[in-house]
PADO-318942 format. One record per residue: x, y, z of N, C-alpha, C in turn; residue in three letters. Coordinates in steps of 0.02 Angstrom, whole numbers, padded with zeros to 5 digits, always signed. Each point is the difference from the previous one (the first is absolute). Example, Ala and Ser with C-alpha at 12.3 -4.5 7.8 and 13.67 -1.06 7.14 Angstrom:
BEGIN
+00660-00284+00390-00045+00059+00000+00045+00060+00000ALA;-00018+00053-00036+00042+00059+00003-00039+00055+00037SER;
//
This chain:
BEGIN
+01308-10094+05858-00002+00034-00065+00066+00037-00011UNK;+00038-00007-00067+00061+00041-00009-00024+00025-00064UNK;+00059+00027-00036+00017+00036-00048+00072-00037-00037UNK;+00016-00003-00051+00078+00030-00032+00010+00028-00026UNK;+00052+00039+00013+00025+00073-00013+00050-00020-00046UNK;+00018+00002-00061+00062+00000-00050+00050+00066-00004UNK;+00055-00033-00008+00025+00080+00014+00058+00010-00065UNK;-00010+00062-00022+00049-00012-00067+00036+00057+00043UNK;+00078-00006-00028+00026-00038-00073+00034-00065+00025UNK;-00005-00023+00091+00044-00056-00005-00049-00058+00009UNK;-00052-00010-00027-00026-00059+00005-00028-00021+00059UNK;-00008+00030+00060-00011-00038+00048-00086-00001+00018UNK;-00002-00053+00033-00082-00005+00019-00004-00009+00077UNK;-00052+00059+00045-00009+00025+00027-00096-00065+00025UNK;-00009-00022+00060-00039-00023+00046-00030+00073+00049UNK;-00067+00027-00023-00026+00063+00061-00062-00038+00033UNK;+00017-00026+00050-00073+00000+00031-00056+00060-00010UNK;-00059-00032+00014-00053+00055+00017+00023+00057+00051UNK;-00034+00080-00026+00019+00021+00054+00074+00041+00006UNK;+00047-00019-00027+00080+00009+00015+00033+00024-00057UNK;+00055+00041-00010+00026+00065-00040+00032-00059-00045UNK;+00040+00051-00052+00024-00061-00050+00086+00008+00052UNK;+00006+00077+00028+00054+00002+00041+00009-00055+00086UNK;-00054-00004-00002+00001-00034+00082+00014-00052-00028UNK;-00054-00063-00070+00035-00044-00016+00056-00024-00009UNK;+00040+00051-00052+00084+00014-00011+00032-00028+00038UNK;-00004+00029+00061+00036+00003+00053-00005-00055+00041UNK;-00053-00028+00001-00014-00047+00061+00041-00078-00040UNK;-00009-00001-00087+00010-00059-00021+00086+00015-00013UNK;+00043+00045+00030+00063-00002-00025+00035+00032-00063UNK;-00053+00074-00025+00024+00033-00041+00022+00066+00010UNK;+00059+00028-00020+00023+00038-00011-00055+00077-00019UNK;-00034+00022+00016-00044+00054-00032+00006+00075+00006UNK;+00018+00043-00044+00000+00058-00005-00053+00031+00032UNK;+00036+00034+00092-00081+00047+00033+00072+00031+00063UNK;-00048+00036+00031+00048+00053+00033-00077+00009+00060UNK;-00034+00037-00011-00031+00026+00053-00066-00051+00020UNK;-00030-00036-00029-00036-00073-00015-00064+00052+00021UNK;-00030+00052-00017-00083+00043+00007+00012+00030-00036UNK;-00002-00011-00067-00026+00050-00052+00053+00055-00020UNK;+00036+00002+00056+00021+00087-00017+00054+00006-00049UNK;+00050-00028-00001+00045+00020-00031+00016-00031-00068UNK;-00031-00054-00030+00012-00021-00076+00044-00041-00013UNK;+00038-00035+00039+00041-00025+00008+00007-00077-00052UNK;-00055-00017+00014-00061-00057-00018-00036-00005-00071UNK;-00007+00071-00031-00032+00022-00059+00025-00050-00057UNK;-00057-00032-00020+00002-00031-00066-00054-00019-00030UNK;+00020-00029-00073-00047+00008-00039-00075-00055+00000UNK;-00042-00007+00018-00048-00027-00016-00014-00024-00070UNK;+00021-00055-00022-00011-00013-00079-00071-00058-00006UNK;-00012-00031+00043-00073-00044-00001-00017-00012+00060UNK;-00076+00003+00028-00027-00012+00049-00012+00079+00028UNK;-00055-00019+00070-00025+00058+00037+00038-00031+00051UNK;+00021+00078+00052+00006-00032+00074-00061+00080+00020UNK;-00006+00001+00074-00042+00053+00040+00074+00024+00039UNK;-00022+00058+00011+00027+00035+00098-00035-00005+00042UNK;+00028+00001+00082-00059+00029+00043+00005+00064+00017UNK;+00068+00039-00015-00020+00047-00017-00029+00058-00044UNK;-00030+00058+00022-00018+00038-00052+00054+00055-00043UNK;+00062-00001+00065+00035+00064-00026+00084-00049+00014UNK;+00009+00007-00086+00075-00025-00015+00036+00061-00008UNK;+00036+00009+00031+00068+00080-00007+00038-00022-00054UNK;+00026-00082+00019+00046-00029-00046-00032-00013-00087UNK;-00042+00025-00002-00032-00044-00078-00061+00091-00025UNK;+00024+00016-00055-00060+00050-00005-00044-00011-00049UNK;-00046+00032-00001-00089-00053-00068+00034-00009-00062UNK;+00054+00050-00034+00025-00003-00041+00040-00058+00006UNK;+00048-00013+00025+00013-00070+00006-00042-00061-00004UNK;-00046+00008+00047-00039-00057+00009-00035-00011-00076UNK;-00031+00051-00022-00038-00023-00057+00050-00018-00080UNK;+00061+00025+00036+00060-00042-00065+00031-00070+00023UNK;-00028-00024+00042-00002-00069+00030+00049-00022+00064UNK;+00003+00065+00035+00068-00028+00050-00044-00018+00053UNK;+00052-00043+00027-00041-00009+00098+00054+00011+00044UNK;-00005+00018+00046+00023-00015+00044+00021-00062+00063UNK;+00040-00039+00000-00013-00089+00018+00000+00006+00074UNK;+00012+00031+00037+00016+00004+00079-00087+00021+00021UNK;-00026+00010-00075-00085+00026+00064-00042-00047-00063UNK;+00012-00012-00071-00050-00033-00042-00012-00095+00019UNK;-00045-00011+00011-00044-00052+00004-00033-00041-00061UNK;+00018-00054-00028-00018-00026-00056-00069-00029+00014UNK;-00052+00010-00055-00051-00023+00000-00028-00041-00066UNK;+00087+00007-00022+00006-00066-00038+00046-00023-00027UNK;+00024-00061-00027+00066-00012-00055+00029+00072+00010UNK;+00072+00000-00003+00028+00063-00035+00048+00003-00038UNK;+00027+00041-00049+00061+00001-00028+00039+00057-00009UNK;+00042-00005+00063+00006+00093+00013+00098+00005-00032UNK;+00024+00051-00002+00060+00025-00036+00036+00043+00059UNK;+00041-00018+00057+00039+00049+00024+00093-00033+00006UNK;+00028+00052-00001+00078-00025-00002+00046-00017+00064UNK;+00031-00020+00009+00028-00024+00073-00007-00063+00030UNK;-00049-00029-00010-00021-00056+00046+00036-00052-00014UNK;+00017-00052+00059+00057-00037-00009-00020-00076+00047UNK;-00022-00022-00033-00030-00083+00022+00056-00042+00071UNK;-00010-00065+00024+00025+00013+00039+00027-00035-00012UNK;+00024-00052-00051+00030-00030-00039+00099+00046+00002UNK;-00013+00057+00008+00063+00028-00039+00042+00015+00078UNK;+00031-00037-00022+00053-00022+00046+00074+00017-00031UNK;+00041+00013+00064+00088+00031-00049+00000-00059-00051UNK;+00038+00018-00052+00021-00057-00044+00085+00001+00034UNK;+00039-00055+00004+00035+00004+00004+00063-00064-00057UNK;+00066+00009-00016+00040-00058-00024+00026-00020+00059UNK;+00011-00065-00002+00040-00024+00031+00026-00071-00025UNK;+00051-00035+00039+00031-00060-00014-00019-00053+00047UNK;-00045-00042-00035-00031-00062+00053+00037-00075-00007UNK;-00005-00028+00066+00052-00068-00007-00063-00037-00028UNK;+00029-00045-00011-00037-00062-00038+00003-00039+00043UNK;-00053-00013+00070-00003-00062+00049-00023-00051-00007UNK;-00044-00033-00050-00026-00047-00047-00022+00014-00048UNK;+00015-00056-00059-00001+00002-00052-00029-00087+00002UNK;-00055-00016-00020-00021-00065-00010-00049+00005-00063UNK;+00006-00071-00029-00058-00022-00069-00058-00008+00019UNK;-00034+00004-00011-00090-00031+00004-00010-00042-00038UNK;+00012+00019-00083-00025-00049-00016+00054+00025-00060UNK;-00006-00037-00068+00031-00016-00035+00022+00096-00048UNK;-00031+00022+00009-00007+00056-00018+00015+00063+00053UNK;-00051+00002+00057-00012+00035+00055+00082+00010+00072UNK;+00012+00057+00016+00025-00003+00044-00016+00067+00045UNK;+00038-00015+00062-00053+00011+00032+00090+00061+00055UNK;+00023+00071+00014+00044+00031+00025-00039+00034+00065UNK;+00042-00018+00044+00020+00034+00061+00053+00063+00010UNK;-00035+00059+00014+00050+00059-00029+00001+00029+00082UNK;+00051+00000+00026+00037+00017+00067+00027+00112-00020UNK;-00017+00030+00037+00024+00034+00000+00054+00048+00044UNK;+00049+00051-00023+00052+00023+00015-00013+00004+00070UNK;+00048-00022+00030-00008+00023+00102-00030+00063+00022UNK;+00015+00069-00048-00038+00058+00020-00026+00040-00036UNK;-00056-00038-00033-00056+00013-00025-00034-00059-00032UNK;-00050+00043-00040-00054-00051-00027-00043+00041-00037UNK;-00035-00045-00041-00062+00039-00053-00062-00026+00029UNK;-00027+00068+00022-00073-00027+00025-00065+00011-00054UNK;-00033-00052+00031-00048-00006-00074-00073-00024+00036UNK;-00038+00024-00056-00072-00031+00034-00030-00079-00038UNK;-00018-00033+00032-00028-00056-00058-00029+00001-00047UNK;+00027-00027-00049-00017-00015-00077+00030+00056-00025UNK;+00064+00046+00012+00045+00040-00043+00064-00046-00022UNK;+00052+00026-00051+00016-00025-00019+00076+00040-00002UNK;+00059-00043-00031+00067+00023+00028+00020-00009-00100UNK;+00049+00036-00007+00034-00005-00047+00083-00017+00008UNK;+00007-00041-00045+00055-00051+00009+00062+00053-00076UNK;+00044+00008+00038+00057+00057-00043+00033-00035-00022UNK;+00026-00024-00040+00034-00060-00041+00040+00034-00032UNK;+00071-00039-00016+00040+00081-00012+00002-00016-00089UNK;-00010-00050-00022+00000+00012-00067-00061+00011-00064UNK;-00057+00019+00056-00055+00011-00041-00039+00043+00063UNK;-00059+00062-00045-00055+00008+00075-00029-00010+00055UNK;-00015+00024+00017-00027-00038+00058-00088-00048-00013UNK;+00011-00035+00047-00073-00050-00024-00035+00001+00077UNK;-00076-00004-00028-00039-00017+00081-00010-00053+00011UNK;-00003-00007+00076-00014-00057+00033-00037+00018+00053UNK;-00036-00038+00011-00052-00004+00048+00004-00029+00073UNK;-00008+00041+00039+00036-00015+00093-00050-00057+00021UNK;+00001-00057+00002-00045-00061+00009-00008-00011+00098UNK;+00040+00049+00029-00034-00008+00062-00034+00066+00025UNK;-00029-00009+00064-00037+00063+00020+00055+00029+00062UNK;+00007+00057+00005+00038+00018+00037-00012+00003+00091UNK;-00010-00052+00027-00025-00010+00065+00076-00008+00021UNK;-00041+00026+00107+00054-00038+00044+00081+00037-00021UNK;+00040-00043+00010+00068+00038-00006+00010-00049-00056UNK;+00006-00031-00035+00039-00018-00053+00006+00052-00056UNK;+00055+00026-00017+00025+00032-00048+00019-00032-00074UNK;+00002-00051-00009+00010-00039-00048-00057+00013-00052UNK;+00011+00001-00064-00053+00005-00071+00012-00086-00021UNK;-00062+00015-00006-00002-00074-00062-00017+00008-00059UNK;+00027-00019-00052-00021-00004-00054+00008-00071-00058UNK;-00036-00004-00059-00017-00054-00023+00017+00024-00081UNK;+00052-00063-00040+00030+00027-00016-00013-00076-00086UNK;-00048+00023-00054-00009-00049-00044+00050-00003-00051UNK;+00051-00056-00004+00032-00009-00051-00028-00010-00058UNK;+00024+00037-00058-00013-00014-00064+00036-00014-00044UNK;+00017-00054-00030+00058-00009-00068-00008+00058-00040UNK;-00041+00019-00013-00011+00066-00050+00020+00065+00031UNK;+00010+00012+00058-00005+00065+00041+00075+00000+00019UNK;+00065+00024-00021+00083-00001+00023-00008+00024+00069UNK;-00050+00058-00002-00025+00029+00065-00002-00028+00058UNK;-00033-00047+00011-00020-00043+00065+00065-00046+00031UNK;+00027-00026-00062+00059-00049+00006+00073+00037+00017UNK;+00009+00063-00030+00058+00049+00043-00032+00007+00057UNK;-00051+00032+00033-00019+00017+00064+00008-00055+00041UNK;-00006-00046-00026-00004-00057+00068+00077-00045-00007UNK;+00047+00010-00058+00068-00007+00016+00025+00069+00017UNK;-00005+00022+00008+00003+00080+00057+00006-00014+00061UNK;-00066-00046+00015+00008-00012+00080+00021-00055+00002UNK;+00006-00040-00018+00043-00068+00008+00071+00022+00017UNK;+00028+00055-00058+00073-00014-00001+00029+00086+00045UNK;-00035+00043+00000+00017+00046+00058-00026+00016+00051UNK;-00093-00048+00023-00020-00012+00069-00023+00071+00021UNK;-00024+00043-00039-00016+00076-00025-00044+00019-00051UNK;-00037+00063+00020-00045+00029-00062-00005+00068+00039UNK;+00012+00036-00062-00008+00072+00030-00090+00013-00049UNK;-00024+00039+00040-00084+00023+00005-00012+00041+00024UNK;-00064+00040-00014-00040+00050-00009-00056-00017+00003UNK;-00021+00062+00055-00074-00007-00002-00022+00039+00081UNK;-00047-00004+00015-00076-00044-00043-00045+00041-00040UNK;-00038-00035-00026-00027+00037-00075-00054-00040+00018UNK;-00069+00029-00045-00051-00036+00019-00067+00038+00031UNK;-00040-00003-00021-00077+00022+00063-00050-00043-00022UNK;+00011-00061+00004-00031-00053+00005-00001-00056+00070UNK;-00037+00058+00051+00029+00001+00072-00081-00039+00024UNK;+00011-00004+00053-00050-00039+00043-00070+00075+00011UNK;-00053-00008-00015-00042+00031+00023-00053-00032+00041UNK;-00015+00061+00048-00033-00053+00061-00076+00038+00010UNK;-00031+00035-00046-00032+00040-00017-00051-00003-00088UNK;-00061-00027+00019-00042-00029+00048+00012-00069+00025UNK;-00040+00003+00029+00019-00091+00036-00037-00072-00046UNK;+00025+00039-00075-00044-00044-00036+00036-00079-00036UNK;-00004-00061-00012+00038-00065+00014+00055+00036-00061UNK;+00044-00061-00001+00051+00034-00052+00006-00073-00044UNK;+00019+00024-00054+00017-00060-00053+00056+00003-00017UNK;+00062-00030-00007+00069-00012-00035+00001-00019-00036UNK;+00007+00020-00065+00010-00027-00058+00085-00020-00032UNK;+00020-00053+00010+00086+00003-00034-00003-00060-00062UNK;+00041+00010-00026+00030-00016-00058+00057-00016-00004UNK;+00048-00071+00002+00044-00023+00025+00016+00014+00053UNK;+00066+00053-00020+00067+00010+00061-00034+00066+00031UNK;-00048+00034-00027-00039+00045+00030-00025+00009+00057UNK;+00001-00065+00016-00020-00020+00073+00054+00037+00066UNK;+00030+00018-00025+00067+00027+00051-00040+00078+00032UNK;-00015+00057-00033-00022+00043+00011-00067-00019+00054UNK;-00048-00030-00032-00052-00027+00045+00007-00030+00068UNK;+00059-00056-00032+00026-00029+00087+00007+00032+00080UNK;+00034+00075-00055+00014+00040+00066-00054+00031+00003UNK;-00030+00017-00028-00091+00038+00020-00033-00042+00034UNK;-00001-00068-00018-00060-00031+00077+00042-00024+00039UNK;+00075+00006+00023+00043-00023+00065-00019+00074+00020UNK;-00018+00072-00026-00002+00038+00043-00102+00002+00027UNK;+00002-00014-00040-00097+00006+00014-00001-00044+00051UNK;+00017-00055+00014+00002-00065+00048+00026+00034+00048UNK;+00064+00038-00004+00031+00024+00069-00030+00045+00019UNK;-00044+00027-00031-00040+00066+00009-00066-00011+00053UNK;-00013-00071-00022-00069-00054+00011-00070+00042-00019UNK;+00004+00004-00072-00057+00025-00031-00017-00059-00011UNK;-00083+00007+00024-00032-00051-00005-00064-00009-00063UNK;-00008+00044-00049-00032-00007-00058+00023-00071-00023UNK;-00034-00034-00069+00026-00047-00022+00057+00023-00047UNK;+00061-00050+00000+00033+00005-00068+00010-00036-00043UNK;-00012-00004-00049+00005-00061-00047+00052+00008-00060UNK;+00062-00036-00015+00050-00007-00036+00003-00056-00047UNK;-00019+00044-00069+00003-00055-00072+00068+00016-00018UNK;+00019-00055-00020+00091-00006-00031-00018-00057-00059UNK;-00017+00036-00057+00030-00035-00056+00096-00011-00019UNK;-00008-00067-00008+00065-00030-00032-00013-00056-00080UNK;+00061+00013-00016-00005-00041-00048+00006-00052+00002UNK;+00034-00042+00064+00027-00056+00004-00022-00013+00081UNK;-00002-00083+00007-00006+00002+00076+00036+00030+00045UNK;+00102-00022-00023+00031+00009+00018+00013+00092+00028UNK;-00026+00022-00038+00000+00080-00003-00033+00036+00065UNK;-00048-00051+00014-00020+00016+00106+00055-00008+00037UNK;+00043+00037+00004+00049-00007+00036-00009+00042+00083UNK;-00036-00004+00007-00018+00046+00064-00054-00052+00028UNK;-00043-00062-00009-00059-00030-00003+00010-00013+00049UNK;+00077-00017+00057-00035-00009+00069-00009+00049+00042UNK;+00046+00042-00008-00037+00081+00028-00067+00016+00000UNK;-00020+00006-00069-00048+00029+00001-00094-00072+00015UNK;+00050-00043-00001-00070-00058+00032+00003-00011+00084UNK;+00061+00008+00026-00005+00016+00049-00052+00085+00027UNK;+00013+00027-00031-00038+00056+00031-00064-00016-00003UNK;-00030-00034-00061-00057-00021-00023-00054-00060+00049UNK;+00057-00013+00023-00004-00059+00047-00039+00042+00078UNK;+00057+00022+00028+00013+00040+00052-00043+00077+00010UNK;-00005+00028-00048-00033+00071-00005-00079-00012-00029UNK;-00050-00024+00053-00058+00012-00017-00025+00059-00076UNK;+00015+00055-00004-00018+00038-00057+00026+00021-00032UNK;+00083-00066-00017+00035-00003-00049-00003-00054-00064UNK;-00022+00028-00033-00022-00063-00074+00052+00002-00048UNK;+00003-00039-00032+00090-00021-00040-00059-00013-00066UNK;+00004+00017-00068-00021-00033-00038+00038+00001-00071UNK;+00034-00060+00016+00068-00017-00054-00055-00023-00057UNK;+00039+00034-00081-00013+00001-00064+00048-00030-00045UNK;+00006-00066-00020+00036+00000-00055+00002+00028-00082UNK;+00007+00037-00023-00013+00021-00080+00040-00004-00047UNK;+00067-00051+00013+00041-00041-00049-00057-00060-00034UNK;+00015-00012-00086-00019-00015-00036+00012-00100+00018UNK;+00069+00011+00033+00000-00076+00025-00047-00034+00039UNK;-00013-00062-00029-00052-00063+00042+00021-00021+00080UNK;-00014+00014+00040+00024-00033+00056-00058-00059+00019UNK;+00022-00055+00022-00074-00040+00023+00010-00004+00044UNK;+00043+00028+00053+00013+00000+00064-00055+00081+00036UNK;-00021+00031-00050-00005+00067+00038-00066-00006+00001UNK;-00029+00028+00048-00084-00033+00007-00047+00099+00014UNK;+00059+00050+00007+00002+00076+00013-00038+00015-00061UNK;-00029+00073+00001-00010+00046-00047+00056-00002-00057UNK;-00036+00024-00072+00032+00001-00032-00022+00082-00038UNK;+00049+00006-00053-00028+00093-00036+00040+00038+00012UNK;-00035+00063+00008+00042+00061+00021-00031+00030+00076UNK;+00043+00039+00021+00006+00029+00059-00084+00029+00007UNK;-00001+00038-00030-00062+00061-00016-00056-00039-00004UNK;-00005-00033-00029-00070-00067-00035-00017-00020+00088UNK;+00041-00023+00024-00009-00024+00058-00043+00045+00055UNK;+00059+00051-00015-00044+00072+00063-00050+00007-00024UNK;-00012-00011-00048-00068+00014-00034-00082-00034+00021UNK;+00040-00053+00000-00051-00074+00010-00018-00001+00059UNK;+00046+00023+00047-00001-00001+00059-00043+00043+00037UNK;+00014+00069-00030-00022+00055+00027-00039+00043-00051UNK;-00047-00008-00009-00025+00046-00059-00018+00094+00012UNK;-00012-00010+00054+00006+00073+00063+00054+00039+00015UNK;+00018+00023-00026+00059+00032+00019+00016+00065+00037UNK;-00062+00030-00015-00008+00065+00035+00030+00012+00070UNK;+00013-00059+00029+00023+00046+00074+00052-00081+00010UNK;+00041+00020-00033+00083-00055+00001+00054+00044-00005UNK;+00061-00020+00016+00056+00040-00010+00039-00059-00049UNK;+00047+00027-00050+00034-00039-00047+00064+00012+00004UNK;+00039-00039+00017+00086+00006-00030+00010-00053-00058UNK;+00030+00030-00047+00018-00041-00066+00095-00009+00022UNK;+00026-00037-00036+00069-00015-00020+00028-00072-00047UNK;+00016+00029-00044+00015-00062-00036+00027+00060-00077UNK;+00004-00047-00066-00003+00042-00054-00050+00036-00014UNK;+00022+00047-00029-00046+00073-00010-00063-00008-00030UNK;+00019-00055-00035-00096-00035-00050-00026-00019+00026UNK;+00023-00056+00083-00053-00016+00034-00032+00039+00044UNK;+00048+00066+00006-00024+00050+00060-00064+00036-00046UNK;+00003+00023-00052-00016+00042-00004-00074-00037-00037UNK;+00006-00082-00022-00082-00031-00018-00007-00023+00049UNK;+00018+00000+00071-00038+00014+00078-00040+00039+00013UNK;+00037+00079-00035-00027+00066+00019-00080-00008-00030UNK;+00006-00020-00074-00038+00016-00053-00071-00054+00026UNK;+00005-00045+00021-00031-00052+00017-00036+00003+00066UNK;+00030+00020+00032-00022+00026+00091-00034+00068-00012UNK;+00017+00044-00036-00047+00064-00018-00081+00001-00030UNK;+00010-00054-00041-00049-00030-00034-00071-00010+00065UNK;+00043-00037+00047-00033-00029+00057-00020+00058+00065UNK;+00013+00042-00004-00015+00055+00027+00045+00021+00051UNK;+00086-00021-00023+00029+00017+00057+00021+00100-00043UNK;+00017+00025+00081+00014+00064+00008+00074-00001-00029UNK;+00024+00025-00072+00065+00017-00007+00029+00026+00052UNK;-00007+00044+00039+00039+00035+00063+00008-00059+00044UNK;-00020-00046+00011+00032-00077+00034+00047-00045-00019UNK;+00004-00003-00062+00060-00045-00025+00055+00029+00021UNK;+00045-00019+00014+00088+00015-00025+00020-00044-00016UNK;+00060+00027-00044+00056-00042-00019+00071+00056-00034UNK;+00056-00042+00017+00044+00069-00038+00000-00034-00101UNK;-00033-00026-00001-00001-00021-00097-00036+00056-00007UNK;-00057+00037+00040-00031+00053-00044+00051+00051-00004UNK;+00054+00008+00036+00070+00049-00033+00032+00003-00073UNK;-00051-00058-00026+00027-00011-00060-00069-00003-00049UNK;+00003+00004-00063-00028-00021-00049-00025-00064-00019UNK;-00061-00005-00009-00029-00074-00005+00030-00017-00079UNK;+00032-00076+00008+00018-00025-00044-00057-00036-00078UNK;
//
């Protein structure tokens, strides 16, 4: 039996077992939490209770007085959820947040995939590096326009220091086509990062679903190379709508795992308007699928990535089905549904 604890103002969602503080949780899953004396005494911890009950076991808080309590504060180092919560304290710092740092990365491959798709090997400076957790993302500094995100397509195992990233040409986008004669012709990209808390949660041990949307698949990639290296053994199951066959550009990766990883399921979606009579796969949208599939949702974990319309009629569609908003991530909810 757990709980989730929501925590404003930075968004984060909080896993409490039965039994266990919203502070012991904090702590155990890799958060940052405002406490000092961890028994009540000193306040350290004090915040606001905005929805849900938790209990104490104790009777006498030094740190919290009735007047407080009955204007909704708790104390998190001794309160116990005894249900959902949605509490308000300042400080707390996910474990996602890692130095950001710039730096100047070599360009160690640079190869096509497919007619569109390519696919960078980013080597970094002899003394240092940007460390990152899977499924964050790096920003690419381009010196004649802002900076743009990109998504770190490997998981950070083992010693390789190298980022990968995946990189969609567009005739319409000047954007994509400077960046990648960037690295062609100076074998360099200076970047930033990592950004992101659309990180691996391993809390509850409930199966997980991947949802991507093209090139979206990059963020995800590195979330189950780390779940695999992790050897969580829940099921995971990965829908990748494309528009085109060609657009599976990852299909032996990820059928190999499918192959190889007993409670790894691949379930490729085409939802381009083109006829193939070669394709014998699912057809639709991403969501329709999870849908069909899983009508239960209540105890799944969700990562979305793709465009922001498909993330967010994932959200709308999987909620429907009884999944727990506090389970999804994705970094599109940083943004405004289109």
């Amino acid at each position: 039996m757990h709980h989730t604890v929501h925590i404003k103002p930075n968004g984060y969602n909080l896993v409490v077992n039965t039994d266990e503080t919203v502070l012991t949780a904090a702590l155990r899953q890799g958060y940052h939490f405002p406490h000092d004396c961890e028994n009540g005494v000193c306040g350290t911890c004090k915040g606001r209770l905005l929805e849900g009950q938790v209990e104490y076991d104790e009777t006498l808080l030094p740190g919290l007085t009735e007047d407080e309590r009955e204007a909704g504060y708790a104390l998190f180092c001794s309160a116990k959820p005894v249900s959902d919560l949605v509490i308000q304290i300042e400080g707390v710092v996910g474990p996602e947040q890692l130095p950001v740092k710039k730096l100047t990365y070599t360009v160690q491959k640079l190869e096509q995939l497919t007619s569109t798709i390519y696919r960078a090997i980013l080597a970094p400076p002899a003394d240092q590096q940007i460390t990152y957790r899977a499924g964050q993302y790096i920003e690419i500094l381009h010196r004649d326009t802002g900076p743009r995100p990109f998504s770190i397509a490997n998981a950070p195992l083992g010693d390789n220091q190298t980022l990968e990233i995946h990189i969609r040409y567009q005739p319409d986008n000047p954007y994509t086509a400077e960046v990648l004669m960037e690295m062609q012709s100076t074998g360099q990209l200076r970047i930033k990062g990592p950004f992101g808390n659309c990180i691996l949660q391993r809390e509850p041990a409930y199966p997980i679903i991947f949802a991507a949307g093209g090139t979206g698949i990059a963020p995800l990639k590195a979330i189950i190379e780390q779940a695999l290296a992790e050897g969580l053994q829940q099921p995971l199951y990965l829908y990748w709508g494309v528009r085109t066959i060609a657009d599976f550009y990852l299909q032996d990766l990820v059928s190999r795992w499918a192959k190889y990883i007993p409670h790894f399921h691949f379930i490729p979606i085409l939802s381009g308007k083109e006829k193939h009579s070669s394709w014998k796969g699912r057809t639709g949208w991403v969501h329709e699928a999870i849908t069909q599939d899983h009508p239960h949702l209540e105890h799944f974990h969700i990562y979305a990535s793709g465009p922001t319309e498909m993330v967010y009629a994932t959200l709308h569609a999987c909620k429907a089905h009884g999944l727990n908003r506090a389970l999804m991530y994705s970094d599109a909810f940083d943004y405004p549904a289109s």
